[in-house]
N, C-alpha and C positions, 0 to 999 in steps of 0.2 A: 504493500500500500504506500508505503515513505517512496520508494522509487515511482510508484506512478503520479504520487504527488508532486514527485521534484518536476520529474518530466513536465507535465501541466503549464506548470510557475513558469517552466521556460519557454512557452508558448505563449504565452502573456493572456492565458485567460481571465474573464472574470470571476463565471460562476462556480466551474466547477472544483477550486481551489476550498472552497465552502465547506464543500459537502465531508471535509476532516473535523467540521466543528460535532461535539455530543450534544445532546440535551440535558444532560445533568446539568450538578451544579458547578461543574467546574470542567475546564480544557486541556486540552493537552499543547501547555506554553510552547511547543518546538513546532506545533501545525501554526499554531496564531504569528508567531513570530516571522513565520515564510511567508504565512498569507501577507500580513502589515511590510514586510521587508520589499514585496513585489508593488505593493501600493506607493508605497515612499521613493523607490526607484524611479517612479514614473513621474511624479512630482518632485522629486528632485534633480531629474538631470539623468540618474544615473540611464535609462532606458529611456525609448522615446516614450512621449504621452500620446501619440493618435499617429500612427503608420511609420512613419519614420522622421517625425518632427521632436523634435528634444527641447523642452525649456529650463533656461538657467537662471531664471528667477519669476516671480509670477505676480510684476506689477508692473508692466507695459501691459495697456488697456486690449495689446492682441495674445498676450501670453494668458491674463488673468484669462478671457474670452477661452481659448484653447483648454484652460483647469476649468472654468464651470461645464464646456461640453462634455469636459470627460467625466466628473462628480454626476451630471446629470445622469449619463447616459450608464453611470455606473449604480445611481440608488434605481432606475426604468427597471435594468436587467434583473436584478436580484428583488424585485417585486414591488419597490414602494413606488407612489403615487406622485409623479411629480408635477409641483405648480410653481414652478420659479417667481422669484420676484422682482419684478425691473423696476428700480428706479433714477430719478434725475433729482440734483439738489436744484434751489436756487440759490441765488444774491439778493432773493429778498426783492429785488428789482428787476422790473420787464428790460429795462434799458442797458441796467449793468449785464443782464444775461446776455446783452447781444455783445458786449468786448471780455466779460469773464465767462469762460464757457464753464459752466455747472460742469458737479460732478455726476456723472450715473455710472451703474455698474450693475451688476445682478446677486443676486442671495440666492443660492440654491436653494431647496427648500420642497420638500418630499412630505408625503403623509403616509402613518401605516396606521388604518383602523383599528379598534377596540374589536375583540371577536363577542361579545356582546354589546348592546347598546348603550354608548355612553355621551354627554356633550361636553368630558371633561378633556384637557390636551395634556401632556408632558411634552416640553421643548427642548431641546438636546442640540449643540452643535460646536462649530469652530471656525473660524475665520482662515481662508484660504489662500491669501492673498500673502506677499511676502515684503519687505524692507525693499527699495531697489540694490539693485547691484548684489543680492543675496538671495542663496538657492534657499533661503529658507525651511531646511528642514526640522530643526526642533521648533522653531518659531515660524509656521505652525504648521507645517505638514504631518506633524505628530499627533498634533489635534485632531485635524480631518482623519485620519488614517486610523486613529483611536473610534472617532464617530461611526464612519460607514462599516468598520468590526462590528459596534454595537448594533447598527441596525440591522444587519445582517441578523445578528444572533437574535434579536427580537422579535423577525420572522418567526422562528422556530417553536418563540411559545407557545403550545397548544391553548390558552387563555392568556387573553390579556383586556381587562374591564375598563381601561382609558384608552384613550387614543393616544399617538404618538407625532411629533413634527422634528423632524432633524434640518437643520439650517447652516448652511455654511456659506458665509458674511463673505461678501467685497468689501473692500478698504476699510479694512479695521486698521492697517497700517498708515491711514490718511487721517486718522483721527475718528475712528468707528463708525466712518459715515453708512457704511453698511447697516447696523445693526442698531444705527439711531435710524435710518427710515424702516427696516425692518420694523423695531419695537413701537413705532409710530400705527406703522399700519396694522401690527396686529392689535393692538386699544381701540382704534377702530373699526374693526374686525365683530367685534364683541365675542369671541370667541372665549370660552369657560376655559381657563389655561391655568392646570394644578400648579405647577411650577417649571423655572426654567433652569437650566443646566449649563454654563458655556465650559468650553474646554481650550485652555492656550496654552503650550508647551509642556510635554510631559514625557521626555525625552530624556532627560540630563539626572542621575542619580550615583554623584562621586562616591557617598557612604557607602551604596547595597542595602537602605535600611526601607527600600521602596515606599519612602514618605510622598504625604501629598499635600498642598495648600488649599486652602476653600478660603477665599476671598469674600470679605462682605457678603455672610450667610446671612437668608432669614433667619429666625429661630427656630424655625420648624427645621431646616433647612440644616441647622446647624448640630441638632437636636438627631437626626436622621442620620448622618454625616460620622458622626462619631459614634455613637451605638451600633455601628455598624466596621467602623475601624477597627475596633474595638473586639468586634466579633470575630474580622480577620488577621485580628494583629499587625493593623496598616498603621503608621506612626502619623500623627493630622494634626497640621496648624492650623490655627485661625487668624486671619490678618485682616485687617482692612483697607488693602489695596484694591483701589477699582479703576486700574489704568486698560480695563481692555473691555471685552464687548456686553459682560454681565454688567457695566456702569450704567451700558442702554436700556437696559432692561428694569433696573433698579429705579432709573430715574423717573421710570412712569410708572410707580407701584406695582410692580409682578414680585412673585413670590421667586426670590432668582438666589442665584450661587456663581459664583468664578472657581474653577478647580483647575490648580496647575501645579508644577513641581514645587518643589522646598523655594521659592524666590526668596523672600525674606531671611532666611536662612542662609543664603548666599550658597545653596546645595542647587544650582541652575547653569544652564550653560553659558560659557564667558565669552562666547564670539554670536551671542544675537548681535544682529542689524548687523552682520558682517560676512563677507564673502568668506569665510570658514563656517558657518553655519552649515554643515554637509552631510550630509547622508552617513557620510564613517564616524559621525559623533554620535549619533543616536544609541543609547542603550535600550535595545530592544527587548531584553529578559522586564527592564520595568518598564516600557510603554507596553507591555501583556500582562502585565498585574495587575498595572491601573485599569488598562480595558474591562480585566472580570472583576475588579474591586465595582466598577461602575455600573457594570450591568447589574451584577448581584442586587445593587440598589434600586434600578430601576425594577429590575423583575417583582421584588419586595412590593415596590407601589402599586404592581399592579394584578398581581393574583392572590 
């Protein structure tokens, strides 16, 4: 099975890489670890991303374009529901938008139904987009590659009583303009949304003590987060940094969290926003802990 698995990966499939995941409650870290390694290849350079195009960083407005076709076309295949979301900022002015060109971009953005009926959401994602001049891979390809694991395995639940939306933000490196028109549009949505989940770099783990940060938790949030550490013997700070896309979502009252490596701890990788940000720095044994530390929790919520 491991040799027909490799074989697969080297064909650069999507789906059938998957089908190594169990339904238990726990994986086998050396299948996840391939699966996420051939995701991260593709977003970082090391493989092309769509036939024989390769990107070295993913914030030229034709590179980002290139990673949402592929996120897209990768939550379609593996079953969820996609309704991307396009938007344009303004200047606030009709006139300044005709010499400052606004910024637009897209948020991918997928749905997987509750298997019974529900009108409540779980939101879950990462910002895809990267620093220029930087292949961006802990910061945040580790994120996205963490998300579309989870939702994959999310499939597989035979029950799940909420619904789900997995989101992953354009220019959060522009100043979260992503994930402030995201978090806009969904308050006007009115859509019933349990809580939100962001995910930005979870990659970098010098000690091996596979800690995690949660940023500016609710209390429930917080509450959820640590009885569950706790459960798995996950080590878990609580900070109040809200320098990434859970600020958006905070700022318009959602029930939200930021989860990312040790930062505050200075236990995080030291070449963000730099052309060493690369694919050979990733610790993959713990961006596959985090993934089942996360699901674990999400599953919790919902059977």
């Amino acid at each position: 099975m491991k040799q027909l698995l490799l074989k697969i990966i080297r064909y650069n499939l999507i789906l059938i890489p998957f089908l190594s995941f169990t339904q238990t409650d726990s994986v086998n870290n050396l299948d996840t670890i391939l699966i996420q390694k051939e995701i991260m290849m593709k977003l970082t350079g090391e493989k092309p991303i769509n036939e024989n195009i390769y990107i070295t960083q993913r914030a030229s407005p034709e590179e980002r374009k290139l990673t949402a076709d592929y996120l897209s076309n990768y939550l379609s295949k593996i079953g969820w529901k996609v309704e991307n979301h396009h938007y344009k900022t303004t200047n606030g002015n009709l006139f300044l938008d005709l010499f400052l060109q606004p910024m637009n971009g897209v948020n991918v953005s997928a749905i997987l139904p509750a298997t019974t009926k529900s009108k409540e959401y779980i939101l879950f994602g990462s910002h895809y987009d990267s620093e220029r001049n930087c292949p961006g891979a802990i910061d945040n390809a580790t994120g996205v590659t963490l998300s579309l694991t989870i939702a994959y395995k999310l499939m597989q639940l035979k029950t799940r009583n909420k619904n789900f939306i997995v989101v992953l933000f354009d220019q959060e490196e522009d100043g979260t303009v992503g994930s402030k028109a995201y978090a806009k549009m969904l308050k006007n949505s009115g859509k019933e949304i349990h809580s939100i989940h962001t995910i930005d770099m979870m990659g970098w783990d010098d000690d091996n003590n596979l800690g995690i940060e949660i940023e500016l938790p609710s209390p429930i949030l917080k509450n959820l987060y640590q009885r569950n550490a706790q459960k798995y013997n996950i080590p878990i700070q609580v900070t109040k940094i809200g320098s990434s896309d859970h600020q958006s979502f905070i700022d318009l009252g959602f029930n939200t969290l930021g989860i990312t490596e040790e930062y505050a701890k200075r236990d995080t990788t030291p070449y963000i926003h730099t052309n060493m940000d690369t694919y050979d720095t990733v610790n993959f044994e713990y961006l596959a802990s985090s993934t089942e530390f996360i699901f674990q929790i999400f599953k919790s919520l919902v059977q």
